[in-house]
Biopython code that builds the backbone (N, CA, C, O; Angstrom):
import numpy as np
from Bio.PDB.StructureBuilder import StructureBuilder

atoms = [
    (1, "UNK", "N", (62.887, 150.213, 136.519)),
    (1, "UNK", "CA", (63.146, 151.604, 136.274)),
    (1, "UNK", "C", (64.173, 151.762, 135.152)),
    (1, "UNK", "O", (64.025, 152.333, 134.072)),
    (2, "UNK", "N", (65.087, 151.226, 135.570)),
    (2, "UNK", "CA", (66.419, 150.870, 133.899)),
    (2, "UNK", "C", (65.555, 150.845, 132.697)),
    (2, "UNK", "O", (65.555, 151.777, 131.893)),
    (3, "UNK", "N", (64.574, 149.442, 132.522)),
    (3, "UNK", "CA", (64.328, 149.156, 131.584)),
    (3, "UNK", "C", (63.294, 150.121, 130.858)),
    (3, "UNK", "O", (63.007, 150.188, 129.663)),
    (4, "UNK", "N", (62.702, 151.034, 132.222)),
    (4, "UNK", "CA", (61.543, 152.063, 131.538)),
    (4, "UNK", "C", (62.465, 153.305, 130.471)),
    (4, "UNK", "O", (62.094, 153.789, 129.402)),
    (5, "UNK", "N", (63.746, 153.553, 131.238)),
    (5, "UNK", "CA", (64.572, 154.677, 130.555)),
    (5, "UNK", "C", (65.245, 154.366, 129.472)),
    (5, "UNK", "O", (65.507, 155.194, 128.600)),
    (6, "UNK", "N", (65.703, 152.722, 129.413)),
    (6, "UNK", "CA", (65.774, 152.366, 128.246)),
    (6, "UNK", "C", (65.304, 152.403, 127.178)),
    (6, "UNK", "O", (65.887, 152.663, 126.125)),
    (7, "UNK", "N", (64.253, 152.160, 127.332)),
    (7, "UNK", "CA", (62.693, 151.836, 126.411)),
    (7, "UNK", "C", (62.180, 153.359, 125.694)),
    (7, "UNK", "O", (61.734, 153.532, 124.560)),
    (8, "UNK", "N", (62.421, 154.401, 126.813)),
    (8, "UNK", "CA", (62.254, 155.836, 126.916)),
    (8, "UNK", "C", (63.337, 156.447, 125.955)),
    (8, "UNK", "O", (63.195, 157.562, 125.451)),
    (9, "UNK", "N", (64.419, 155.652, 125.735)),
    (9, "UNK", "CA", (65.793, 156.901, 125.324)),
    (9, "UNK", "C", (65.719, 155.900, 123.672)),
    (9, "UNK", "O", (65.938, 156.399, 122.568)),
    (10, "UNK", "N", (65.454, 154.822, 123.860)),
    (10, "UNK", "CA", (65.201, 153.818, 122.571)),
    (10, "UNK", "C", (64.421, 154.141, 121.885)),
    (10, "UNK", "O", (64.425, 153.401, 120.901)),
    (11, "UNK", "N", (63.248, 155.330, 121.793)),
    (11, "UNK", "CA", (62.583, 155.547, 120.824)),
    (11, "UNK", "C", (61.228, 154.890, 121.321)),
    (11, "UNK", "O", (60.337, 154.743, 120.484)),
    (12, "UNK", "N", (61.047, 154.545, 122.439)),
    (12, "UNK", "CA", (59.350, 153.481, 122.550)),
    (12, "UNK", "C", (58.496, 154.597, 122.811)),
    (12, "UNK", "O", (58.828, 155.389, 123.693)),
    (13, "UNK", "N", (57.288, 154.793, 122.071)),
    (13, "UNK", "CA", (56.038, 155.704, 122.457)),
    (13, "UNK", "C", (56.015, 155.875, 124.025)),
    (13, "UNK", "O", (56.335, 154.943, 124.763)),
    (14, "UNK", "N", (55.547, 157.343, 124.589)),
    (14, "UNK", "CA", (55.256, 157.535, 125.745)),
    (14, "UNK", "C", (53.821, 157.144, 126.059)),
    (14, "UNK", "O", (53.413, 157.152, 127.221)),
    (15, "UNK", "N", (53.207, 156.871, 125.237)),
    (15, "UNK", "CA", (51.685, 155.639, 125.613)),
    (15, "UNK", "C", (51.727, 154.519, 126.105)),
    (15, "UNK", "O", (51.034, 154.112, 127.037)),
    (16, "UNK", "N", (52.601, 153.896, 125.474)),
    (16, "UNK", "CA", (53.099, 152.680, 125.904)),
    (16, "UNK", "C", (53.746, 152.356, 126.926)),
    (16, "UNK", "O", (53.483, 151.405, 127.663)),
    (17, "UNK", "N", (54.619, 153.108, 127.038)),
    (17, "UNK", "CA", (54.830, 153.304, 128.595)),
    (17, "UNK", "C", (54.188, 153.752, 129.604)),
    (17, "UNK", "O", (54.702, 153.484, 130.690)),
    (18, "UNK", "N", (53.086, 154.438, 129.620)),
    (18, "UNK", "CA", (52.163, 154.872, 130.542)),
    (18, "UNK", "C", (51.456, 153.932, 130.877)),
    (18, "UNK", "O", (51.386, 153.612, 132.064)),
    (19, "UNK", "N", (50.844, 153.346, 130.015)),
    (19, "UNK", "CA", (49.939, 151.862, 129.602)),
    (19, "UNK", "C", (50.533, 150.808, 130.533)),
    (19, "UNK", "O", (49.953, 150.119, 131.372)),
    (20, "UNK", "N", (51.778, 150.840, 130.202)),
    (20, "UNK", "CA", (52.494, 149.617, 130.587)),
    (20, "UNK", "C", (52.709, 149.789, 132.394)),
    (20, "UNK", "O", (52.650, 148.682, 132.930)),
    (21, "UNK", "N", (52.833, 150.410, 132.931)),
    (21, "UNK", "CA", (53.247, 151.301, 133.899)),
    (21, "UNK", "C", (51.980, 151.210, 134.998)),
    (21, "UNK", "O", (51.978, 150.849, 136.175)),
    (22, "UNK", "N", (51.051, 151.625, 134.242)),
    (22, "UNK", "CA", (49.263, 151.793, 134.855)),
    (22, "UNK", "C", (49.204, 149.821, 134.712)),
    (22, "UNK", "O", (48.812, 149.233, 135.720)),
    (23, "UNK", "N", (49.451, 149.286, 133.933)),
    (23, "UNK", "CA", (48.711, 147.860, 133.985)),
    (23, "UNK", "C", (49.812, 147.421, 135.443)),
    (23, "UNK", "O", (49.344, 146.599, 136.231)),
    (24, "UNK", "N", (50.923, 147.871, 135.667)),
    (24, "UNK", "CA", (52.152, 147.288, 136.352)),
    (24, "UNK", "C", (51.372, 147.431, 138.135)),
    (24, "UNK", "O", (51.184, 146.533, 138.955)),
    (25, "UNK", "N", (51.113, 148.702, 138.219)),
    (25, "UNK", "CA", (50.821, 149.278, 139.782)),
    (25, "UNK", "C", (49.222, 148.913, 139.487)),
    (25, "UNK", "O", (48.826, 148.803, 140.648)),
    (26, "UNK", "N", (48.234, 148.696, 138.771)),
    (26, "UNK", "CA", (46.807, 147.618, 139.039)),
    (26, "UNK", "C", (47.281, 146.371, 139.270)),
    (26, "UNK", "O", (46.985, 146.024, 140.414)),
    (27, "UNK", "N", (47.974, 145.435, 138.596)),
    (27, "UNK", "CA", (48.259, 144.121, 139.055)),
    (27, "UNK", "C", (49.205, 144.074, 140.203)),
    (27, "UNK", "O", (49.437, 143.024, 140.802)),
    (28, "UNK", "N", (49.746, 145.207, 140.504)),
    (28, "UNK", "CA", (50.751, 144.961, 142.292)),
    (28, "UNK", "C", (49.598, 145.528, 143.293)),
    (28, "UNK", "O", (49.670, 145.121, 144.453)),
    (29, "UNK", "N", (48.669, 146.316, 143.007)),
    (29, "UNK", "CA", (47.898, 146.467, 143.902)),
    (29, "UNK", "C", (46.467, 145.316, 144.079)),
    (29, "UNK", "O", (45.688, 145.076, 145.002)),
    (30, "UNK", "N", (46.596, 144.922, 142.997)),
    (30, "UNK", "CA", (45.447, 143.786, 143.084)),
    (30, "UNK", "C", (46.298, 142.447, 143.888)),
    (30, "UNK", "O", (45.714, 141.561, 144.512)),
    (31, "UNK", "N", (47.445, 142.520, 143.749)),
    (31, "UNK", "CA", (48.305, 141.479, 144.596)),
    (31, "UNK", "C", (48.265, 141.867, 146.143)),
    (31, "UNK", "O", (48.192, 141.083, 147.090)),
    (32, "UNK", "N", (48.317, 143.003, 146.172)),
    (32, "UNK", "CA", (48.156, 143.543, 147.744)),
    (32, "UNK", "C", (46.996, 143.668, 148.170)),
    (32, "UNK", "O", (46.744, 143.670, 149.375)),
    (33, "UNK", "N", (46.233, 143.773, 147.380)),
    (33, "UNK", "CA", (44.162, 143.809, 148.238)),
    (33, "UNK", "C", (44.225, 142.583, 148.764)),
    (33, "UNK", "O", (43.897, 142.397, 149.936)),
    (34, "UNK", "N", (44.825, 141.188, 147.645)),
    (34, "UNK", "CA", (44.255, 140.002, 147.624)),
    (34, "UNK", "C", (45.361, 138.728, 148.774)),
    (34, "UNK", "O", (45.325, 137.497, 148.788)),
    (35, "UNK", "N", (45.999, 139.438, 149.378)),
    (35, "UNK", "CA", (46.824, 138.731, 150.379)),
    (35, "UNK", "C", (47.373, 139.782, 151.717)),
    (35, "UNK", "O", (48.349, 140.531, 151.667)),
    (36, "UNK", "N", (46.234, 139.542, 153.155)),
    (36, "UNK", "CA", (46.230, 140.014, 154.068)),
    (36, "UNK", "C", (47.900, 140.339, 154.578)),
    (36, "UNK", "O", (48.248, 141.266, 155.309)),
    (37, "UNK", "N", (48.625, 139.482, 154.073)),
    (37, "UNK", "CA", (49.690, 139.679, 154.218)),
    (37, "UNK", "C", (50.704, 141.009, 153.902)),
    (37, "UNK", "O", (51.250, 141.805, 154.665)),
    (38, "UNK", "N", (50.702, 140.880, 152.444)),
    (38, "UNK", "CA", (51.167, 141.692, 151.930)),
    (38, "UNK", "C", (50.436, 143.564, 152.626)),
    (38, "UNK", "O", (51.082, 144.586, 152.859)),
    (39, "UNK", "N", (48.958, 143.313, 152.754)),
    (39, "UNK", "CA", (48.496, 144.549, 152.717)),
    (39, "UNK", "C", (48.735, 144.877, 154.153)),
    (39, "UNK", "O", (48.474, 146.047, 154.436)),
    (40, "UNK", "N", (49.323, 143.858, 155.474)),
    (40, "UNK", "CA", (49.936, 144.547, 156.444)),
    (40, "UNK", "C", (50.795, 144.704, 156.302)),
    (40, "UNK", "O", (50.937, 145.666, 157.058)),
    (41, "UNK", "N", (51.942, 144.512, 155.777)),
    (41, "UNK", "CA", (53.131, 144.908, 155.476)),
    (41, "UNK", "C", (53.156, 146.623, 154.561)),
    (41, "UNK", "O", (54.038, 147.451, 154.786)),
    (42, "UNK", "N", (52.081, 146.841, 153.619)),
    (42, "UNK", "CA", (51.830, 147.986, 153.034)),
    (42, "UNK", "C", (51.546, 149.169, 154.292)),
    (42, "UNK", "O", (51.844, 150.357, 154.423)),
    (43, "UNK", "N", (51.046, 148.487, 154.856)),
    (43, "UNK", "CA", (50.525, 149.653, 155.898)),
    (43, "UNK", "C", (51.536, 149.788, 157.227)),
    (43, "UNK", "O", (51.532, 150.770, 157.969)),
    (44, "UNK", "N", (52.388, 148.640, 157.386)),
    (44, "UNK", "CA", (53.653, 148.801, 158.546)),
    (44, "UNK", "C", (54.298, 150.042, 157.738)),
    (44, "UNK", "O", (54.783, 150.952, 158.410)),
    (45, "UNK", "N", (54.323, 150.110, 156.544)),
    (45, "UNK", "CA", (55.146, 150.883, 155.839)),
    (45, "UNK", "C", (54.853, 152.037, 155.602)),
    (45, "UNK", "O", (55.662, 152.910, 155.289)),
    (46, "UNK", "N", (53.904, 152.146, 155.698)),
    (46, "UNK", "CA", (53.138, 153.739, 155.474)),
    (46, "UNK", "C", (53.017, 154.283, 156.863)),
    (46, "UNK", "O", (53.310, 155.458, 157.082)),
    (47, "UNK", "N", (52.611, 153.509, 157.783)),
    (47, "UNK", "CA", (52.442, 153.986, 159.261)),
    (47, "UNK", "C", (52.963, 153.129, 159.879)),
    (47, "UNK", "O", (52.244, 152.141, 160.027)),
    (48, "UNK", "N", (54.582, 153.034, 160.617)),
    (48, "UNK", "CA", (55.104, 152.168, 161.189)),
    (48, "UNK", "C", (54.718, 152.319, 162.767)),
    (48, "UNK", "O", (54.894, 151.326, 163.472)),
    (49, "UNK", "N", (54.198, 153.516, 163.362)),
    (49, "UNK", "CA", (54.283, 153.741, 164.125)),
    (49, "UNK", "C", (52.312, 153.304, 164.700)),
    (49, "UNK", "O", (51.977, 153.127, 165.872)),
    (50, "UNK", "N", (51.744, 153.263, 163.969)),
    (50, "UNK", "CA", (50.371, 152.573, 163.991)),
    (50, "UNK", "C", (50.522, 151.484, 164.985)),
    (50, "UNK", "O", (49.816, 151.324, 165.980)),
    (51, "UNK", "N", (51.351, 150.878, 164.670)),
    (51, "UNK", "CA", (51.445, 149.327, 165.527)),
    (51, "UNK", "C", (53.076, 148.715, 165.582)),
    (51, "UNK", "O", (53.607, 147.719, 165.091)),
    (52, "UNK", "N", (53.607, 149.938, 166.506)),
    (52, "UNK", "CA", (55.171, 149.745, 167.046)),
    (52, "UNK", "C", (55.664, 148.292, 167.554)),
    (52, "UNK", "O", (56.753, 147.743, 167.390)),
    (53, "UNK", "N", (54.632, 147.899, 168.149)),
    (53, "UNK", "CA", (55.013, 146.583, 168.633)),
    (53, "UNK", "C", (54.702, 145.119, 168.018)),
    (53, "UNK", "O", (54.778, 144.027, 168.580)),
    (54, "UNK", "N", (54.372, 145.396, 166.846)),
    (54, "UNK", "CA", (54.320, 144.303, 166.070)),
    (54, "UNK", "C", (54.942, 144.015, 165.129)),
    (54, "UNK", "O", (55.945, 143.311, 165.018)),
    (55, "UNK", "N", (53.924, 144.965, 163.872)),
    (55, "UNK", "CA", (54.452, 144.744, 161.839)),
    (55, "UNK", "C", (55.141, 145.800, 162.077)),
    (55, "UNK", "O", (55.986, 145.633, 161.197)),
    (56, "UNK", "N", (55.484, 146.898, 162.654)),
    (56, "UNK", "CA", (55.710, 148.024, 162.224)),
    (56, "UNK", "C", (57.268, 147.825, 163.303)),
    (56, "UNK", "O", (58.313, 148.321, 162.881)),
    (57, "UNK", "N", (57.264, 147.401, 164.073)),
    (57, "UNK", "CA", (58.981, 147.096, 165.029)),
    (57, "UNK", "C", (60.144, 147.799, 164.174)),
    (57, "UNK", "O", (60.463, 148.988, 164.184)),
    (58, "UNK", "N", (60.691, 146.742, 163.434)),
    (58, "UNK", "CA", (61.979, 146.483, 162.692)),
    (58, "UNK", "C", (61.718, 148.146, 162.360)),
    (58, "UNK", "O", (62.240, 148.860, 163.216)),
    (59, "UNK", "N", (61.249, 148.635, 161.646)),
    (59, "UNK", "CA", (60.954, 150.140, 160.819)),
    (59, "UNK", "C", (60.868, 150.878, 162.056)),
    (59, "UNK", "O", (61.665, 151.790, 161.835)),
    (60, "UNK", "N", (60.515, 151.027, 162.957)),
    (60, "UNK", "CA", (60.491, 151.751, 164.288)),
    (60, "UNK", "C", (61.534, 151.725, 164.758)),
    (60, "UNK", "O", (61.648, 152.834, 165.279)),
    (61, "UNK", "N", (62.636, 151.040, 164.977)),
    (61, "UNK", "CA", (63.744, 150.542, 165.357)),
    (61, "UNK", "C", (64.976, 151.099, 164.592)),
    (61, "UNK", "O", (66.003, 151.558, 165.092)),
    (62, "UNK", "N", (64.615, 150.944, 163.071)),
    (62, "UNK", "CA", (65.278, 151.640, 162.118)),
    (62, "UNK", "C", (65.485, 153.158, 162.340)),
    (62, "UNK", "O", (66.403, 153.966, 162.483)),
    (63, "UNK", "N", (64.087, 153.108, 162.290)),
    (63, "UNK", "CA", (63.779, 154.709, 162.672)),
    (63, "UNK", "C", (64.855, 155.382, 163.648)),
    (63, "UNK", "O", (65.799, 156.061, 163.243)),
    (64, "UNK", "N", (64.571, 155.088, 165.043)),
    (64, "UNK", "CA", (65.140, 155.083, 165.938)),
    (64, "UNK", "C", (67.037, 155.073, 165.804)),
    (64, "UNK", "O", (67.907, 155.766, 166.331)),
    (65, "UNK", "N", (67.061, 154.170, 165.040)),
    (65, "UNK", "CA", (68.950, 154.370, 164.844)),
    (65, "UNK", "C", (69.199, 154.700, 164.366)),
    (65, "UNK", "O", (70.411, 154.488, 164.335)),
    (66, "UNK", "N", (68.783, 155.591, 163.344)),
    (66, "UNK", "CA", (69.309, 156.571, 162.414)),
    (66, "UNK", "C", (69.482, 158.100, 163.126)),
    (66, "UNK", "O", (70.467, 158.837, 163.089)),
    (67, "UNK", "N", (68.001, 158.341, 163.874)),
    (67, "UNK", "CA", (67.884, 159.707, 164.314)),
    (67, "UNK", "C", (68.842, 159.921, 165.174)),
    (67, "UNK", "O", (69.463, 160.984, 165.186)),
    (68, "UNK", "N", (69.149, 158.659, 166.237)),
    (68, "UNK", "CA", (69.999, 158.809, 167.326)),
    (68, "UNK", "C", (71.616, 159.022, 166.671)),
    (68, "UNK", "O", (72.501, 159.613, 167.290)),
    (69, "UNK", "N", (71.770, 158.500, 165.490)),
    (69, "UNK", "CA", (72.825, 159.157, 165.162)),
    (69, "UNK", "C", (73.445, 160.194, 164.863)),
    (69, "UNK", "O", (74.641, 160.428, 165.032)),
    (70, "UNK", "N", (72.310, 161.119, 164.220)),
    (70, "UNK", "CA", (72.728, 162.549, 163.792)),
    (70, "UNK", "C", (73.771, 162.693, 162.388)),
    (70, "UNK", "O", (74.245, 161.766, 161.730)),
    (71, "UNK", "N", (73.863, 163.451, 162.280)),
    (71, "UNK", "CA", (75.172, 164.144, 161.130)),
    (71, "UNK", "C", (76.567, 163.627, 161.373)),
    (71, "UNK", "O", (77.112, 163.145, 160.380)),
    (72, "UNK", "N", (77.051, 163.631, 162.171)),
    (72, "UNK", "CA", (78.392, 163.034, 163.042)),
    (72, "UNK", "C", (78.331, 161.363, 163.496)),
    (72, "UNK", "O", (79.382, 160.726, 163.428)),
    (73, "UNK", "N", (77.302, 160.805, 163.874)),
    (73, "UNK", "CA", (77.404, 159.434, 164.573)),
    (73, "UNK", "C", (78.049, 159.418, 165.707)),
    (73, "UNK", "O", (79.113, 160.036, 165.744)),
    (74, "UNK", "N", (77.559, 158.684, 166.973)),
    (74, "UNK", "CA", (77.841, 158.344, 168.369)),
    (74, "UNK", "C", (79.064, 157.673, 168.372)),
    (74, "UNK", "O", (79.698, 157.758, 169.424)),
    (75, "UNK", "N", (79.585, 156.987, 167.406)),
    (75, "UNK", "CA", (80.742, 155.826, 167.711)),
    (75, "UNK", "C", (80.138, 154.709, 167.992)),
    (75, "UNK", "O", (78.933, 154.462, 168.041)),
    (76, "UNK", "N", (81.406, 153.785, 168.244)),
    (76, "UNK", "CA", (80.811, 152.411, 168.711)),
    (76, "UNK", "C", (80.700, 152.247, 169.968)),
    (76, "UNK", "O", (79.841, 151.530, 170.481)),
    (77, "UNK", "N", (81.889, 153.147, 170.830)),
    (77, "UNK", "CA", (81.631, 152.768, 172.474)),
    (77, "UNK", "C", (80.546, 153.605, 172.981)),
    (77, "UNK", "O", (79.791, 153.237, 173.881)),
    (78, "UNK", "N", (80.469, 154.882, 172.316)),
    (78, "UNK", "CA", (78.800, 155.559, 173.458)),
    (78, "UNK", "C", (77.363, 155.333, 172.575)),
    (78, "UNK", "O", (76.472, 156.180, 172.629)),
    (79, "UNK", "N", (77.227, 154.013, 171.698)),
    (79, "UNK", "CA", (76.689, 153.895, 171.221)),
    (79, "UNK", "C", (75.196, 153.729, 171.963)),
    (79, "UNK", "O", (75.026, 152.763, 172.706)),
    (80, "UNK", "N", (73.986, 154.817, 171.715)),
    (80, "UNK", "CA", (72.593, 154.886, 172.877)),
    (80, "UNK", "C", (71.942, 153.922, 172.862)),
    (80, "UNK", "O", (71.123, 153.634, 173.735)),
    (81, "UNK", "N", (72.289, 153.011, 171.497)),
    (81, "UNK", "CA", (71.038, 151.836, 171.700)),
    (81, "UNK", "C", (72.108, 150.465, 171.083)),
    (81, "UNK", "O", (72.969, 150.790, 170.265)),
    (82, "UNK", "N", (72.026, 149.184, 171.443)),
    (82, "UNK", "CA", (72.452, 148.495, 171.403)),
    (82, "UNK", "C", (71.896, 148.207, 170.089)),
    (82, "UNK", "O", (70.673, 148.270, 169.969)),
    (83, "UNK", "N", (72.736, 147.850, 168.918)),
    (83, "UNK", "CA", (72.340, 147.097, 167.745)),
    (83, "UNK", "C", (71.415, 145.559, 168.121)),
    (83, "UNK", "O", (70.669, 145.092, 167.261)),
    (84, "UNK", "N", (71.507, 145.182, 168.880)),
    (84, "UNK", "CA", (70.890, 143.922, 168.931)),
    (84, "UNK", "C", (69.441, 144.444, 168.857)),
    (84, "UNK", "O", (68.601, 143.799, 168.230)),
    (85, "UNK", "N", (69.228, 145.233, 169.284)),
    (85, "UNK", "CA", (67.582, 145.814, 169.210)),
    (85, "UNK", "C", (67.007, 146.035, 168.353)),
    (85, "UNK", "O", (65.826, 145.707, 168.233)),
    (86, "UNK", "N", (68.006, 146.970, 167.074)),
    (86, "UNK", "CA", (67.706, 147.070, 166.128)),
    (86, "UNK", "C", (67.698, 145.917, 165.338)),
    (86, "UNK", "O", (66.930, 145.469, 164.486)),
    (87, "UNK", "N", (68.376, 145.682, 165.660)),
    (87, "UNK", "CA", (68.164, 143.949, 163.888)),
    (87, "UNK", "C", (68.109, 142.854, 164.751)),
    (87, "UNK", "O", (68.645, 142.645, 165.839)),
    (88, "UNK", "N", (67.186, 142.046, 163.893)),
    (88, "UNK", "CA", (66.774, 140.611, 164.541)),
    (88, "UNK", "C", (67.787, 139.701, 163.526)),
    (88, "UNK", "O", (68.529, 140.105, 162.631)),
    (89, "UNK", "N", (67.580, 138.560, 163.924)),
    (89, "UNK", "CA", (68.155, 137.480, 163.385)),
    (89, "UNK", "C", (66.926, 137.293, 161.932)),
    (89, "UNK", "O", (67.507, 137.218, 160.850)),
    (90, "UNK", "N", (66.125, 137.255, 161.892)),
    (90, "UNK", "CA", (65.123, 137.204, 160.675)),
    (90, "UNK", "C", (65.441, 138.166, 159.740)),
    (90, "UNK", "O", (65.175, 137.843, 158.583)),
    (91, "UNK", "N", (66.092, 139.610, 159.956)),
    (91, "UNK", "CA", (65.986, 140.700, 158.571)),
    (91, "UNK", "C", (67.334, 140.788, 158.106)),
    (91, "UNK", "O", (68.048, 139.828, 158.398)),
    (92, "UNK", "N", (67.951, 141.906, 157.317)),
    (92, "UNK", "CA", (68.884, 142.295, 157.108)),
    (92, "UNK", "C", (69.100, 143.975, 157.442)),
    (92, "UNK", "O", (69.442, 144.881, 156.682)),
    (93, "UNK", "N", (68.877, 143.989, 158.379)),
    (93, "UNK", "CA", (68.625, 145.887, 158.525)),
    (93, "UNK", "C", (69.741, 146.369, 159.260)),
    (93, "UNK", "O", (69.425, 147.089, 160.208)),
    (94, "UNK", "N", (70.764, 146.209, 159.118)),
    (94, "UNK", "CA", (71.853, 146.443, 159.624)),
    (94, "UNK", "C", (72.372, 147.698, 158.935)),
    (94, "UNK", "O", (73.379, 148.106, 159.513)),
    (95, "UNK", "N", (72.019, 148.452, 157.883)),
    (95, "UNK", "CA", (71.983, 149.518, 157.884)),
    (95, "UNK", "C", (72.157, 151.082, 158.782)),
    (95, "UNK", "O", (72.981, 151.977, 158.966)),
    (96, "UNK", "N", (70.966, 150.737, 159.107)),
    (96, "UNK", "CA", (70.592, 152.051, 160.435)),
    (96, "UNK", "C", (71.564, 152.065, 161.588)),
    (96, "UNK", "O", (71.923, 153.184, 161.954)),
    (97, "UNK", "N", (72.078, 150.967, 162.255)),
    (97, "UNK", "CA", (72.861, 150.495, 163.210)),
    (97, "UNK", "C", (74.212, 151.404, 162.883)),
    (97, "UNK", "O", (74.774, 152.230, 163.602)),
    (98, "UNK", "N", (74.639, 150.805, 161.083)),
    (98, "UNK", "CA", (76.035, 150.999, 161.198)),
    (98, "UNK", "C", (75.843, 152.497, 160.873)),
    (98, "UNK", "O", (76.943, 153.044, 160.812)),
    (99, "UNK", "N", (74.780, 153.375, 160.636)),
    (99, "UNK", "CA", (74.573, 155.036, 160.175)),
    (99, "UNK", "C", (74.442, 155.704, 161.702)),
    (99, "UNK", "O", (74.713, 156.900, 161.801)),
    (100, "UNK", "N", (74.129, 155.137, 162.618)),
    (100, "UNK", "CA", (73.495, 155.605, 163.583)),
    (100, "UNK", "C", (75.466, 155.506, 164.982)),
    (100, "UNK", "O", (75.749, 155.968, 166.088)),
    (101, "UNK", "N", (76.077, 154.792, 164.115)),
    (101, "UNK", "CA", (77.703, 154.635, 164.977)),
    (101, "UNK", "C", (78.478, 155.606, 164.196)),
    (101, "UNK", "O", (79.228, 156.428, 164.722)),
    (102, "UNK", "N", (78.273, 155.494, 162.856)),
    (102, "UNK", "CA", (79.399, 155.853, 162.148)),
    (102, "UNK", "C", (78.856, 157.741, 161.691)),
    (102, "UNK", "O", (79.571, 158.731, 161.536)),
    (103, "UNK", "N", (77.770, 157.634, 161.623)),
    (103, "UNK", "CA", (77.278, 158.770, 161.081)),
    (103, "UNK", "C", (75.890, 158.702, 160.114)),
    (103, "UNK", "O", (75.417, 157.571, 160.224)),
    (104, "UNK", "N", (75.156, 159.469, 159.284)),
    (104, "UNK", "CA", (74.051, 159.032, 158.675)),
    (104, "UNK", "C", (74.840, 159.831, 157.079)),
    (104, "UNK", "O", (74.485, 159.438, 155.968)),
    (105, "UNK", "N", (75.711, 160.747, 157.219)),
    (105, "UNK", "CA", (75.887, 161.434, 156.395)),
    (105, "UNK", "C", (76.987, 160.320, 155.297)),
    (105, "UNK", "O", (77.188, 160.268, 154.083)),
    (106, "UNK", "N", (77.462, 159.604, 156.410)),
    (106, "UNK", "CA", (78.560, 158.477, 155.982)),
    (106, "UNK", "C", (78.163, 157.376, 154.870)),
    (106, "UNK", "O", (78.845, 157.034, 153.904)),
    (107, "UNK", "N", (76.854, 156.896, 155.259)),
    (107, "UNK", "CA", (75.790, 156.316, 154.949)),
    (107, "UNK", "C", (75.479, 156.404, 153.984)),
    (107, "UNK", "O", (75.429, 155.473, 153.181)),
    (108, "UNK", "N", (75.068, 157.952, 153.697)),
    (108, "UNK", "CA", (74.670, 158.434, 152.658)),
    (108, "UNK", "C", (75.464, 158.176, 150.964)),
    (108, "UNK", "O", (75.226, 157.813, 149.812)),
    (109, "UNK", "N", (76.407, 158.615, 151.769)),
    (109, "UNK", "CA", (77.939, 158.704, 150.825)),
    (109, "UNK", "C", (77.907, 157.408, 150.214)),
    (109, "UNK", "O", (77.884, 157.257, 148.993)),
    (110, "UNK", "N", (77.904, 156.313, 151.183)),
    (110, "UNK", "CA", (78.556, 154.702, 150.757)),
    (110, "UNK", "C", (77.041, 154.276, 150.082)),
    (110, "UNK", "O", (77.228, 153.360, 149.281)),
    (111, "UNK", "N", (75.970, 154.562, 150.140)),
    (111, "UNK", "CA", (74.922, 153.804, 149.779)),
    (111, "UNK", "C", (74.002, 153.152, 150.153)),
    (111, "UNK", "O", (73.048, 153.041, 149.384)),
    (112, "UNK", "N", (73.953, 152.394, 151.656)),
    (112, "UNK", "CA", (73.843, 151.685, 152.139)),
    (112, "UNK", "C", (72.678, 151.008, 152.438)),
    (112, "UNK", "O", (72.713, 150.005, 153.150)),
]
sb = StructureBuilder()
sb.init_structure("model")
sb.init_model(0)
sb.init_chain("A")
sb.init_seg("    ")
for serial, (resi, resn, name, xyz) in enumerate(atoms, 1):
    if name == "N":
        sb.init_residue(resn, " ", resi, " ")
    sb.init_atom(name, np.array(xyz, "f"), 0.0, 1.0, " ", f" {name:<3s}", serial, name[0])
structure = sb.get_structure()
C-alpha cells in the first residue's frame, strides 16, 4: 500500500497502477483456488461462524472478546471469559483478550 502511494505521488501513470494491482489480486487469487488450504482459511474469514468449531474458532473467540468488552472493558478480576480460551498456544491473538479487560476503545487508541 506505501509503495502504491509512493508510486502514485511520484508521478507513475494511473494505468499502471491499475494493471499492476489487477495482475497482484489474479495471482493471490489463483494462489488461493490452487491450495485447499489457503481457500479454507479465505472462507474461516469471510464466515467464521460457518464452522465455529474448527477453521473458524480462534476468529469466533476473537469475536467473542472484544464484544464482551464493550466501550469501558470488564477489568482483569470480573473478567467473563478466561483468556486462555481465547488464544491458543499456536496464534498470536492476544489482542481481543487485552481490548475485551482493558476496554476496546483503549485498543483502538494504542493500535493493537
Amino acid at each position: 500500500m506505501i509503495l502504491f502511494f509512493m508510486c502514485l505521488v511520484g508521478g507513475t501513470r494511473f494505468i499502471y497502477l491499475a494493471l499492476s494491482g489487477a495482475a497482484a489480486v489474479a495471482g493471490g487469487w489463483l494462489l488461493i483456488v490452487q491450495s485447499p488450504y489457503r481457500f479454507r482459511r479465505l472462507t474461516a474469514f469471510l464466515d467464521p461462524f460457518a464452522d465455529a468449531q474448527d477453521s473458524g474458532y480462534q476468529l469466533v473467540q476473537s469475536l467473542f472478546a472484544l464484544g464482551s468488552g464493550g466501550i469501558t472493558g470488564v477489568g482483569i478480576g470480573p473478567a467473563a471469559r478466561s483468556c486462555s480460551t481465547c488464544r491458543k498456544r499456536t496464534t498470536t491473538s492476544s489482542s481481543p483478550c487485552w481490548a475485551r479487560n482493558w476496554a476496546s476503545s483503549a485498543c483502538r487508541w494504542s493500535s493493537c
